[in-house]
C-alpha positions, 0 to 999 in steps of 0.5 A: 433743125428746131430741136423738135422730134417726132413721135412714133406714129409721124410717117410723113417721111413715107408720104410717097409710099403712102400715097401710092398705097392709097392710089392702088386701093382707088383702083376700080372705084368711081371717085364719087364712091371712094372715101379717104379713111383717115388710118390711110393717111399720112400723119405730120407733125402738125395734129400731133401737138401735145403738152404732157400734165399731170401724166395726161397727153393733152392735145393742142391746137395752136389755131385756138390757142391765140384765138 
């Protein structure tokens, strides 16, 4: 534990269910002609870096942040 907590739209725990959600919709599809749409990913924690100021979610990307 780290004492940090997720947010509603994390769904990594069902990465697997995902996953499987994804690789039945790529049924029938030549590979070269599939494309990965973001709304079917998993989402982690890691893009979901955020700071509240002034009542204004701001989103943080800790690789340019000791740049």
């Amino acid at each position: 534990m780290n004492g940090v907590n997720a947010d509603n739209n994390v769904n990594a725990d069902t990465a697997k269910s995902v996953g499987e959600k994804i690789l039945s919709s790529m049924n029938g599809t030549l590979l070269t002609d599939y494309s990965f749409k973001r709304s079917a990913q998993a989402i982690t924690m890691a893009p979901k870096s955020s700071v509240r100021i002034d009542n204004n979610q701001v989103q943080v990307n800790p690789q340019l942040l000791f740049k």
